[in-house]
C-alpha positions in Angstrom: 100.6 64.9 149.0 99.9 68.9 149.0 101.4 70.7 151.6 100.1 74.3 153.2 102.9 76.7 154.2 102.8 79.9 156.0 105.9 82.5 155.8 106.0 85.7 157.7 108.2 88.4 158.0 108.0 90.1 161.4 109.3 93.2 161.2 113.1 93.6 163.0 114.2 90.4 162.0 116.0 88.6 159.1 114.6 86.3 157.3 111.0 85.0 156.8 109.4 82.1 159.2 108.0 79.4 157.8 105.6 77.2 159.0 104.2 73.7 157.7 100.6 74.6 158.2 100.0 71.0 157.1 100.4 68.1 154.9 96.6 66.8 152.6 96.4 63.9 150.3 94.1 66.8 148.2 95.5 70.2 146.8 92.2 71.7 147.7 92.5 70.1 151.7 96.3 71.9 151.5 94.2 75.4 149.6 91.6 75.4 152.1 94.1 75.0 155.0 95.7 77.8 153.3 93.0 79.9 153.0 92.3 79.5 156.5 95.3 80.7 157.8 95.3 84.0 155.7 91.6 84.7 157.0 92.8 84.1 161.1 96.4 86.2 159.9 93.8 89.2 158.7 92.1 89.2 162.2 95.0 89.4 164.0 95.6 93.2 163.0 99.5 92.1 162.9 101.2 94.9 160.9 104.1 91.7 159.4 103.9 90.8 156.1 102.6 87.1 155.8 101.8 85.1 152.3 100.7 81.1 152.2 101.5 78.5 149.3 100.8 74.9 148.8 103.2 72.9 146.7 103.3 69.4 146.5 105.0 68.0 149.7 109.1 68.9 149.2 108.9 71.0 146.2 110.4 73.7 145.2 107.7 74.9 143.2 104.1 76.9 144.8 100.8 75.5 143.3 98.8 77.9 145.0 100.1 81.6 146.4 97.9 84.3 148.3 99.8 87.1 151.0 98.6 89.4 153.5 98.5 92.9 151.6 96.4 91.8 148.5 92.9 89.8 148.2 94.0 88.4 145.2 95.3 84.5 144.8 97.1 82.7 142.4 97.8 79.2 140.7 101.0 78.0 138.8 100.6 77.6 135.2 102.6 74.5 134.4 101.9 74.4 131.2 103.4 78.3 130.6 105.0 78.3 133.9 103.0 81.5 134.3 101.0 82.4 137.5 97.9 83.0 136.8 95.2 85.3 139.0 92.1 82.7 140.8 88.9 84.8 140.2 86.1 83.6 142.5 
């Protein structure tokens, strides 16, 4: 199970908010989720800082990471334990 997480830091306040955007049996379910989110975030013209993993469901560990003030995304190297930049 992959789950989809959204953080944001609004700006005045401690501490990031974090949000279970949902729990998919498939990484790419919890990715798309993800995705989602980031794409309805960018509309919203909110000046926070926001970024979105998916990690398998009560990890510690991201699989996927993307935030609000870059287009780029990234996977989790396990192997190296590296991330590594997702070129579409």
């Amino acid at each position: 199970m992959f789950e989809a997480v959204q953080f944001i830091e609004v700006i005045g306040e401690t501490g990031p908010r974090e949000t279970s955007l949902g729990v998919h049996e498939e990484e790419l379910d919890a990715v798309a989720t993800a995705r989602s989110a980031r794409r309805e975030f960018a509309t919203s013209g909110s000046a926070d800082y926001a970024w979105w993993i998916v990690r398998e469901e009560g990890a510690q560990l991201a699989n996927f990471i993307a935030d609000s003030r870059s287009a780029k995304e990234f996977v989790l190297d396990l192997r190296s334990g590296e991330l590594v930049e997702v070129r579409s």
